[in-house]
C-alpha positions as CSV (number, residue, x, y, z in Angstrom):
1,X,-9.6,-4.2,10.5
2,X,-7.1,-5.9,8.3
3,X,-8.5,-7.1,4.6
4,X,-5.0,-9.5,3.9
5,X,-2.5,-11.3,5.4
6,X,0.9,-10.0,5.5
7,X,2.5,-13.0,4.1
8,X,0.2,-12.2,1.1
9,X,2.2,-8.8,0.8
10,X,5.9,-10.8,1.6
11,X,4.5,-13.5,-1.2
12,X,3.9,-11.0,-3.6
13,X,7.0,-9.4,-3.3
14,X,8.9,-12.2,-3.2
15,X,7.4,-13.7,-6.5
16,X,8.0,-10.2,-8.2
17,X,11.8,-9.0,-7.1
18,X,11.3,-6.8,-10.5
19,X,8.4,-4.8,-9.0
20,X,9.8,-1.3,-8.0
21,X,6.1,0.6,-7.5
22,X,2.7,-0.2,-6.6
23,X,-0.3,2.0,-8.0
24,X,-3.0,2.6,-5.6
25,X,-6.5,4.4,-6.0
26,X,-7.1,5.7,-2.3
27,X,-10.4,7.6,-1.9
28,X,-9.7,9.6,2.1
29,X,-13.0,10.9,3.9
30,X,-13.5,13.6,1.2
31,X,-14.7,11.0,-1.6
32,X,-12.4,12.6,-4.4
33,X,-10.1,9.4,-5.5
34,X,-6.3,9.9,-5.5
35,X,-3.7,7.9,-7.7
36,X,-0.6,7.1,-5.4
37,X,2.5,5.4,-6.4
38,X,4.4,3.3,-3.6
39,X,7.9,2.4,-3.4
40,X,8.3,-1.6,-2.9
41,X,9.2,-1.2,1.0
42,X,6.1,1.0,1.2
43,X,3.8,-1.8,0.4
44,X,3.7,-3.7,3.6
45,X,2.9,-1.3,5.8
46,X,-0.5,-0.5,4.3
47,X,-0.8,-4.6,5.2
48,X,0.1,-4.2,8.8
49,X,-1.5,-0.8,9.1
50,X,-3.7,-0.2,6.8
51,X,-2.3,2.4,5.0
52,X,0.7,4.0,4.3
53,X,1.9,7.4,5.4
54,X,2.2,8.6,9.0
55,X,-0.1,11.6,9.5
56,X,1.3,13.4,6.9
57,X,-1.2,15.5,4.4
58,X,-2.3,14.8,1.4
């Protein structure tokens, strides 16, 4: 299930060369909200993939 385009991602970064980190609020199966700070070339894969770590742990 994808939620947005991305070219959306690729815009944004584009428009924004500045941006070095992106905050995210992920909340995984056990409901307890996590803060996670992503590097700029770690934003699009949560685009194509939906999220952005490869079976590593939290």
């Amino acid at each position: 299930m994808k939620f947005a385009a991305v070219s959306e991602c690729d815009a944004f970064l584009a428009a924004h060369p500045a941006v070095q980190f992106v905050d995210l609020v992920v909340t995984p199966l056990s409901g307890v909200p996590r803060g996670k700070r992503l590097r700029r070339h770690e934003l699009r894969p949560v685009f194509e993939q939906g999220r952005f770590c490869r079976c590593r742990s939290w």
